[in-house]
N, C-alpha and C positions, 0 to 999 in steps of 0.2 A: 538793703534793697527795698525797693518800693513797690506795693502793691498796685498792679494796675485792675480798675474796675473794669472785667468782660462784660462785656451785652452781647446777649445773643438775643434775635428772633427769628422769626418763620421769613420775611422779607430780607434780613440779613444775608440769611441763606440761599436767598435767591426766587421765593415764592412772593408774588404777593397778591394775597386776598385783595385787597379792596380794586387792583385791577382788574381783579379776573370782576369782582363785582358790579364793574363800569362796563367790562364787556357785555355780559349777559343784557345790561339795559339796552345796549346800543344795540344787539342786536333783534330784539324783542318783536321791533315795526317788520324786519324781513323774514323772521322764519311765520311770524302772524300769518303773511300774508298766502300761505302753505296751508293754514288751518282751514276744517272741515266743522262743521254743526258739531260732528262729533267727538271733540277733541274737545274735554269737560276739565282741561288743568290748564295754567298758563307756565308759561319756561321759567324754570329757573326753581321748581320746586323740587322735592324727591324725585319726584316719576312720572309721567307721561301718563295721563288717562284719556281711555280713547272707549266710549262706549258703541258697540255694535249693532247696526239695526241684520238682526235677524230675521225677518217677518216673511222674507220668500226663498230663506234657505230651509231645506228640509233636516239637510244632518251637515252643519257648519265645519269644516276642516281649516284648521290653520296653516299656512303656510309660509317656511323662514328661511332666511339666506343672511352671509354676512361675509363681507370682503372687505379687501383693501384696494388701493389703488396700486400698490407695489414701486418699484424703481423710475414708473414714470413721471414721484413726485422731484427727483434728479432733475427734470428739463425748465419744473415751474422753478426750482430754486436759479439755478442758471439767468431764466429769462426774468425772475423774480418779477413773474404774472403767475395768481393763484385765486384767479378768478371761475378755472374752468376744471380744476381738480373735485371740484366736489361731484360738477357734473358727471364727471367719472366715477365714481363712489355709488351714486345714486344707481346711473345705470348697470353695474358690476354684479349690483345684489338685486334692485328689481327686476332687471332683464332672467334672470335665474330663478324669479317666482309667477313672471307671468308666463313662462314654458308649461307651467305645470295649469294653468288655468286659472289662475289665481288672480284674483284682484287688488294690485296691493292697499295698504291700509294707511301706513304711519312709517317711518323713519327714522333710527335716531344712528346720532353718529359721535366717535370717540375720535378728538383731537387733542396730540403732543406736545407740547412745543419747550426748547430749553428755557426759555423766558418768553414769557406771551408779547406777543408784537401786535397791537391792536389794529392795525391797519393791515398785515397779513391776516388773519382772523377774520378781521371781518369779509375782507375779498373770498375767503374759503368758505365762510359760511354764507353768501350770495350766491355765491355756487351751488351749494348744497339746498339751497332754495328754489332756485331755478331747474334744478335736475329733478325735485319733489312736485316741480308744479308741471313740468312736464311729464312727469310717471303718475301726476293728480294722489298723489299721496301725501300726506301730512307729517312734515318736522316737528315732531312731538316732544323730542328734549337730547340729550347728549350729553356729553364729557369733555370740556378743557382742562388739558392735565400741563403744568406744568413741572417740568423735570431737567432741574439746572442740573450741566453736566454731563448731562445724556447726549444731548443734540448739538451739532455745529450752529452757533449764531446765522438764525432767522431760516434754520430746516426745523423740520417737523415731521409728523409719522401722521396719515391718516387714514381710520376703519369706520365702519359701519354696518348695521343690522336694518333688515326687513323687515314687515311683516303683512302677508297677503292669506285672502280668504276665498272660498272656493267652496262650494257644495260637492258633496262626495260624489255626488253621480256625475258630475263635469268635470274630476280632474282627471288632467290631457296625462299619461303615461307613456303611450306609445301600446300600449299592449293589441288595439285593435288594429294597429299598420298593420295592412297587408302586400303580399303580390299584387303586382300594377296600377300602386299608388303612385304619384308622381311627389318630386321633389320640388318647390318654390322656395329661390334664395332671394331674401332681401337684404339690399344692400349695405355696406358698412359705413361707417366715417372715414376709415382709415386704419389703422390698428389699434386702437381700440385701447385696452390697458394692458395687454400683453407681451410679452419676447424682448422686452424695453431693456432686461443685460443683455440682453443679446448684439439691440440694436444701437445702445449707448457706447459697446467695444465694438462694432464696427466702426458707428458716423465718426467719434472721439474718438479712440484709440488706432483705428485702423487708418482713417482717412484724415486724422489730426482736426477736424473741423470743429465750427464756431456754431454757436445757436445762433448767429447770428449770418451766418453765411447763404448769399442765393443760391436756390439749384433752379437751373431752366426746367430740368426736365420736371420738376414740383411745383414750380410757377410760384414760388416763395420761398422764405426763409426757413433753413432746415428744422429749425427751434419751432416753426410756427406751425408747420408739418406733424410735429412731433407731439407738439396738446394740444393735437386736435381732440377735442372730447368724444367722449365713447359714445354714440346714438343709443337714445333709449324709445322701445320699440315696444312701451304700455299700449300706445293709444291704437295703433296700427293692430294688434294682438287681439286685443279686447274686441273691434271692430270685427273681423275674421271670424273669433269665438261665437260671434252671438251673432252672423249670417252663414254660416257654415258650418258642416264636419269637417271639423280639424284633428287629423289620427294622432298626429306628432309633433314636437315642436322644438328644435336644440338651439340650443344659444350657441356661438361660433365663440368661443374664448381659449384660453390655454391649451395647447394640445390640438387647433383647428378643424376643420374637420373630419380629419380620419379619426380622432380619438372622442369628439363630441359626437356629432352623429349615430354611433352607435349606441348610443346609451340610450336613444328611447327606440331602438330598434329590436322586436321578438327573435329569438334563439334563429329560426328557418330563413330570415329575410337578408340580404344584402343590398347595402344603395350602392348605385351606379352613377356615377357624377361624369357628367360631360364639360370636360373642363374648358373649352372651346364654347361653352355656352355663355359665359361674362368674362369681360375685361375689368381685372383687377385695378385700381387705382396705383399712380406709377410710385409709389412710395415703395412696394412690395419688388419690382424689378428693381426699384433703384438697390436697396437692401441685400438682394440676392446677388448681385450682379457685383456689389462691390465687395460685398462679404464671400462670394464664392458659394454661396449655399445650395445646396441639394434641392430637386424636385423634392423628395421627399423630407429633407428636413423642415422646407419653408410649411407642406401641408399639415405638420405636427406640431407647428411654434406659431403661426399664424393664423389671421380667418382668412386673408386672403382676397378681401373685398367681397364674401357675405358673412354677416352677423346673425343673422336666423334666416332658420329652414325651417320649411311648414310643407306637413306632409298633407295631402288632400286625393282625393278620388280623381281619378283623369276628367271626369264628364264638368270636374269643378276648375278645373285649372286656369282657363282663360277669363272664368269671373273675377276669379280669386286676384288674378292677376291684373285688371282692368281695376278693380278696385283699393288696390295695394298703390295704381299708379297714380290713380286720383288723391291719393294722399301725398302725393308727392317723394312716393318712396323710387327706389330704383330697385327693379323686381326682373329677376332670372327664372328660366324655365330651365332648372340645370341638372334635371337625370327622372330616375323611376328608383322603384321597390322591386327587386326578383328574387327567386329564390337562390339560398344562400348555397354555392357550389364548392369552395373552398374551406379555408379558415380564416381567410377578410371579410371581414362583414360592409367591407367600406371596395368598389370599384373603383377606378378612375379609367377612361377613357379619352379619344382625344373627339 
């Protein structure tokens, strides 16, 4: 018998460095253009250095978040468009640090892939550019991992980390909501990054549909409906912060608002949502309607068509509001603070 010479390497096996080192160049000009004065490395080294101007904080607190985009990367592989997933990503984790008063800072984000597709890559990470210059935070460095094997040809797994900063005496907790504050929802994109098994075995499995098929009642294609990207709600937030008392502030994600809501709400208070006070975007009836879904399952899996609530004093509500509009947000007057009389700490009325 004859010996056959093996060769084994790292490319063999399905990894290859000198691509992944062609992407990191190519991408270099778009995550740049995310950078801050203070963002002291360039990509592509260990780590991400970001030095902090401290000079008008008194006592500096950090503040961190880190998410995924979850199953609604299912609709970019489908439509194989993965230019707006990152925006996702972005907004997921910073929408979650500027609740707390936080200003975010930097960025970075961990992507998967069975063999790196340099042209999917790059479209995700424009994304993730684009959701960093809109939250004004800086893409400071990240992970392409490739893992032959893992992944179905040209899927992929996408996460990401935060990091926002906040002087101690301005972060928002919710501890000083009180009795006869009012509730301000602003508006959503649409569903956001959420309830996506949910809504994948309805549109798919229940109604057999295409990402490509028209609904009237959506005024486009289901597929198109469906990444829409999450609204990120930095600039609007920060705005607010620094002309107002802002008591409270919830991000409208998993669990909607009966389950977000009360978490920055004190032990005595229960919100009262007048649900008659916005019309949700027709994606949510279309969803309910053909899945069969519950008044109250949709308010536990959805936002519903608001993404943050901001709690404010009554005597501030029509500024707060007048100035939400000027930003071109879409802003609800949709309940109060009373005190808590049951064991819901969340009302609904109609």
């Amino acid at each position: 018998m004859t010996d056959k010479k093996i060769k084994n390497s790292y490319k063999e096996a399905g990894v290859d460095i000198e691509a992944g080192k062609k992407f990191v160049e190519s991408i270099k000009p778009i995550v740049g253009k995310t950078f801050r004065s203070n963002v002291i490395s360039e990509l592509g080294g260990y780590a991400g250095l970001y030095s902090m101007n401290l000079e008008n904080i008194k006592k500096p607190v950090l503040v961190s978040s880190t998410d995924g985009v979850g199953t609604k990367l299912k609709i970019a592989f489908m439509l194989d468009k993965h230019n707006t997933v990152g925006i996702d990503l972005v907004a997921m984790c910073v929408n979650d640090i500027i609740v707390q008063g936080a200003n975010p800072l930097f960025f970075l984000d961990y992507l998967s892939m069975g063999k790196l597709n340099h042209n999917i890559a790059v479209e995700i990470i424009k994304g993730l550019a684009r959701g960093c210059k809109e939250a004004d935070c800086a893409l400071i460095g990240g992970e392409t991992a490739e893992m032959p094997g893992f992944y179905a040809n040209n899927e992929y797994d996408l996460a990401g980390f935060a990091l926002g900063l906040v002087d101690a005496h301005q972060i928002i907790d919710g501890s000083e909501v009180a009795i006869g504050h009012q509730l301000i929802g602003i508006g959503s994109s649409g569903l956001h990054s959420n309830g996506y098994s949910l809504v994948r075995k309805i549109v798919f499995d229940t109604l057999k549909m295409n990402v490509n098929d028209y609904v009237d009642e959506l005024g486009r294609k289901v597929g198109e409906e469906l990444l829409e990207p999450t609204k990120i709600y930095a600039k609007v937030i920060k705005h607010l912060i620094k002309n107002f008392n802002v008591f409270g502030i919830s991000h409208i994600t998993g669990g909607g608002i009966t389950e977000n809501l009360p978490r920055v709400l004190p032990a005595n208070c229960c919100a009262v949502i007048k649900k008659s006070s916005w019309t949700p975007q027709p994606i949510f009836h279309f969803i309910k309607k053909a899945g069969k879904i519950t008044e109250e399952e949709m308010g536990i899996t959805f936002n519903n068509g608001i993404g943050m609530i901001i709690i404010v004093s009554e005597k501030d509500v029509q500024d707060v509001m007048s100035q939400i509009h000027a930003m071109n947000e879409k802003v609800y007057h949709i309940g109060w603070i009373e005190q808590k009389g049951s064991n819901s700490p969340v009302k609904y009325i109609d």
